[in-house]
N, C-alpha and C positions, 0 to 999 in steps of 0.2 A: 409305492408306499403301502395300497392297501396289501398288495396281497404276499408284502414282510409279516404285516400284521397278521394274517390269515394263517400264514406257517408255523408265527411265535403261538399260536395256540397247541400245535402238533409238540413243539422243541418244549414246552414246558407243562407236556403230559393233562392238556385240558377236554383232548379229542382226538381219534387217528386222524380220522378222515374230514373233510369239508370242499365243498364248492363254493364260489364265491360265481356271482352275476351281479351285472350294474349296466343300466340303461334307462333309454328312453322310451315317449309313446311312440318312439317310430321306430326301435328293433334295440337289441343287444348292443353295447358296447366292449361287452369286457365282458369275457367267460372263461372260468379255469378251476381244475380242480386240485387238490393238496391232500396229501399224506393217501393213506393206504385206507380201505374198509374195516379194516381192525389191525392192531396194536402189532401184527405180525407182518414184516416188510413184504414176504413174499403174499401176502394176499392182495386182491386188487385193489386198484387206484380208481377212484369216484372221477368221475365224467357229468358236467353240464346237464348232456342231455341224456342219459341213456341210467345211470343208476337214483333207484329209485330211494326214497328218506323218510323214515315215521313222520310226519307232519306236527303230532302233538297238538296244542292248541290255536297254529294255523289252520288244523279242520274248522275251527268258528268260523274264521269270516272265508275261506275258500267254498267253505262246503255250506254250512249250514245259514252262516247268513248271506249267502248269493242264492240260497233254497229261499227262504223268508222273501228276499226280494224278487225273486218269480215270483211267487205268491202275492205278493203285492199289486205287484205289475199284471196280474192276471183277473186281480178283483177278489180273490179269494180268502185274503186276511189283513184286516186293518191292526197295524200296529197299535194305534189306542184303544182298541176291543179291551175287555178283558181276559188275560191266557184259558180264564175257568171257560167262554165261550168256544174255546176250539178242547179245552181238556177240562168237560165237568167234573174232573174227579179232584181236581187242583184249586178244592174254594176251603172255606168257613179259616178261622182264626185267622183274620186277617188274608187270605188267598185272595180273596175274590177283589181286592184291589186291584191286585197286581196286572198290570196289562204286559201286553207282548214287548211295545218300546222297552219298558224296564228291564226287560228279560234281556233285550239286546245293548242294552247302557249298563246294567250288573248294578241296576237301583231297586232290585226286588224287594231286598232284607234278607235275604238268605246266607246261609253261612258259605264260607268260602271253599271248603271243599267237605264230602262224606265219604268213607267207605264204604260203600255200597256192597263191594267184590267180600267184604268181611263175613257181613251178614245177612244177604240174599244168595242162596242155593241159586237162582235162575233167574236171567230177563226179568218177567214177569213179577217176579218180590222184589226182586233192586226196584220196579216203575213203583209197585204198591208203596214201599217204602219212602220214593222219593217224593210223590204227591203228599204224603203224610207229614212231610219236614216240616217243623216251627220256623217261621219266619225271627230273627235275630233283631228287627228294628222295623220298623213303620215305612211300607215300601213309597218310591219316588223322592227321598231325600239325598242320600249317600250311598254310595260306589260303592260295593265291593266287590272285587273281582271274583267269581264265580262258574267255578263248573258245571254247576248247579242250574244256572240257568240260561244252559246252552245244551244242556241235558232235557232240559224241557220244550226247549225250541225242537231240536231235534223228534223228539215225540209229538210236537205241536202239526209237526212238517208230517208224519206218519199218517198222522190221523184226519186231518186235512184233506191229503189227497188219495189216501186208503194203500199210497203201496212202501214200501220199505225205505227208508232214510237213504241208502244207497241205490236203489233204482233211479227213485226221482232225481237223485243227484248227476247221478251220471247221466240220462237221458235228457234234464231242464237245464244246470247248469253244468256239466264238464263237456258234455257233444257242441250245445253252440258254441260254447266260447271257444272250443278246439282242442282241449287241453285233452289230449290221449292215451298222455302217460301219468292220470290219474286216477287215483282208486283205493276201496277200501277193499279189504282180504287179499293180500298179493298171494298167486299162489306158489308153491314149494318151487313150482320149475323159474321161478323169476330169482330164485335166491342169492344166485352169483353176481345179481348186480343190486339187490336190495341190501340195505347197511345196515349191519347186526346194530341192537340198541340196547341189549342185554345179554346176560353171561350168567346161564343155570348149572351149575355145576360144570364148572369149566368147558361151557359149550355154548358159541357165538348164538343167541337166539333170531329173527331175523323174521320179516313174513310175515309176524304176528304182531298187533299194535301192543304197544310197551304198556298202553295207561290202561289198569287192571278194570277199573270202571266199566271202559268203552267195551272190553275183552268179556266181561258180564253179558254187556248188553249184545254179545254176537259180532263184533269186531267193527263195527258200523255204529259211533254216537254222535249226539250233536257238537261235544266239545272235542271228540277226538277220534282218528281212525281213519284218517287219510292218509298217503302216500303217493310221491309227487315227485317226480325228475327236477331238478334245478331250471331248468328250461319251459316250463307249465309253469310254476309259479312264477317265474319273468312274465310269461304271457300275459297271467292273473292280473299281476301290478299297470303292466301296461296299459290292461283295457282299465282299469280305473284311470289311470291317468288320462287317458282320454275318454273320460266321462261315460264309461259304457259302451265305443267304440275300439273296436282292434285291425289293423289292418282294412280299414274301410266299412269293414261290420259292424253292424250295432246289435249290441248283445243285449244291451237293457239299454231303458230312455234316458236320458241325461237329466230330467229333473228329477227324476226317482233317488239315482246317486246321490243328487244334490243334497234331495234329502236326507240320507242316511248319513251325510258327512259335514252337515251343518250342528254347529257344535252348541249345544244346553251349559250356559255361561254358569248355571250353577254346578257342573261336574267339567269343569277344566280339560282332564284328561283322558275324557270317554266322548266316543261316536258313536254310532251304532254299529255295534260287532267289533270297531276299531278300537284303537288306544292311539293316544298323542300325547308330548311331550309338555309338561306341566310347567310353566315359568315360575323361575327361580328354584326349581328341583331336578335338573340336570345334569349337577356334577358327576353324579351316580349313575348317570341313567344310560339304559342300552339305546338312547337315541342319540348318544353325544350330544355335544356342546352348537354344532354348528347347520344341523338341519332346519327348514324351515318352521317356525310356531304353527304354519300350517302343515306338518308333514305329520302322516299317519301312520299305523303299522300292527305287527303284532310278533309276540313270539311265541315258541314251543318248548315243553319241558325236558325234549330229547336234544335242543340245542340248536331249532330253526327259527329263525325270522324272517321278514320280508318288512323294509321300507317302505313309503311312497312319498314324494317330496312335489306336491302340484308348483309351486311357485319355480323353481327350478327345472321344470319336468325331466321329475331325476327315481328312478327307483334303485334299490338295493334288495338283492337275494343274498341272504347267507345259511347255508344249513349244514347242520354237522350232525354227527354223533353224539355227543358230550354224554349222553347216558351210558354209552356201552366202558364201563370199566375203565374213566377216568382216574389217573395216576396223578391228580392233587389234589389237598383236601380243599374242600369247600369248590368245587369246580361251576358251581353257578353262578358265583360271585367271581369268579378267574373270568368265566365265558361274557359274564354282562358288561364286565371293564373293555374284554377284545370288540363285541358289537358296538360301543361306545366309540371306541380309538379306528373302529372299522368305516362308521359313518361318518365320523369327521375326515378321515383322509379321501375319504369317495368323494363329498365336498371339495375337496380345498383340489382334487384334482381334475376332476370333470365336473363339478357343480356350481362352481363359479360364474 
């Protein structure tokens, strides 16, 4: 059933291409890939393990909050500090509240997203710019989901440990946990297995992260700028579900986890880094109707997710295209219906 479901996104022009993966903390169950890399039959067919997917805003919690969490784990940043302690330049009008938790729960106050790519020429004025932001409401109250402040984790994480947002990634978190076939800047010679996500003048774009933001800041941010095989983010979900363990490794400590995925009863549908499903607002929702209250996750604006379902010990990979020159209107209301009707048949078939 699910992966009817997985195809009705291709048959009713939501997405070419997609991979779908579902398992457990003890390996794969189910791995397969659907439609082509773009809208043209004769181009390639996406593979599990081997082609690679803009990440979008699974860079949060893959990249930037598994960074945050070394850091944690190393003694080097207390979540309840305030952000201005690792980024003095990020205080007065209200800033200096703001702690890093917030940053990773999206209880800053900040506004939900800026153009940055608009009006900063370079890196350097997009950062000037974004420490300068007006906070929208009185931080540690109310949610609002923010790229904003995963844009400042990611500089938090820079300056912290003095080298690039993508070094430390790759050498703290993507080397131990194993995952090999991740990274940001893919380069030109990877492009035949990397999935276009945009269309410039009638030419598949591919290689380059799609969110104009992250592309500002050098292709490498906190909310986005990943790129990841279908089979790495299996891994990813795995070792949460087993608590920071993969394959016998322990990648981080199990209380640390713990911590980050213990849920603040006044924001329902936020963890740290993660998102979970809200009761009694799920008709809608790209977590369906039948995962567990405890299941966590996240999605991307180029059309990826990844489940995790602890109670069940059940994860879900789905990642598509859906940016590259979707053929329906409104296609991210098409796409959040199939992740919905996606996770309940994963359920009802293996999660039982």
């Amino acid at each position: 059933m699910a992966d009817s479901i997985a195809e009705s996104g291709i048959r009713r022009g939501v997405y070419p291409g997609a991979v779908l993966l579902v398992g457990n903390s003890r390996g794969i169950l189910h791995a397969r890939g659907f439609g082509h890399l773009t809208w043209n039959r004769r181009s390639a067919a996406p593979t599990p393990d081997s082609t690679l997917w803009d990440l979008a805003s699974l860079t949060k919690v893959m990249g930037t909050t598994a960074a945050v969490l070394r850091l944690v784990e190393r003694g080097r940043v207390d979540i309840d500090q305030a952000v201005r302690t690792y980024l003095p330049a990020f205080s007065g009008g209200g800033r200096d509240e703001v702690t890093v938790r917030m940053l990773l729960n999206h209880t800053s106050g900040l506004r939900a997203y800026l153009p940055l790519y608009r009006t900063a020429p370079t890196r350097d004025s997009a950062i000037a710019l974004l420490y300068r932001e007006p906070l929208r409401r009185a931080p540690g109250r109310i949610a609002e989901y923010s790229d904003l402040n995963f844009l400042l984790l990611g500089l938090l994480v820079e300056r912290v440990t003095g080298q690039p947002l993508a070094t430390y990634v790759r050498d703290s978190v993507l080397a131990p946990a194993g995952l090999l076939h991740t990274q940001y800047r893919v380069a030109d010679s990877l492009a035949a297995r990397t999935a276009p996500t945009n269309m410039v003048r009638g030419r598949a774009i591919c290689c380059r992260v799609n969110d104009q933001n992250a592309e500002r800041m050098g292709g490498a941010a906190g909310h986005a700028g990943l790129f990841a095989t279908g089979t790495d983010v299996a891994s990813y979900a795995r070792m949460w579900l087993g608590m920071g363990t993969i394959d016998g490794r322990q990648v981080y400590p199990r209380a640390l986890l713990k911590m980050f995925l213990t849920p603040d009863p006044r924001i329902p549908d936020r963890l740290l880094g993660w998102e979970r499903p809200e009761a009694g607002k799920r008709d809608d929702s790209a977590f369906g109707l039948l995962l567990s209250e405890e299941a966590y996750g996240h999605t991307g604006w180029t059309g990826t997710q990844v489940w995790v379902d602890p109670p069940r010990d059940l994860f879900l990979v789905f990642l598509t295209n859906r940016s590259f020159a979707p053929r329906v209107t409104n296609s991210i209301r098409a796409l959040r219906g199939i992740r919905g009707a996606l996770a309940d048949a994963v359920v009802q078939t293996v999660g039982r």
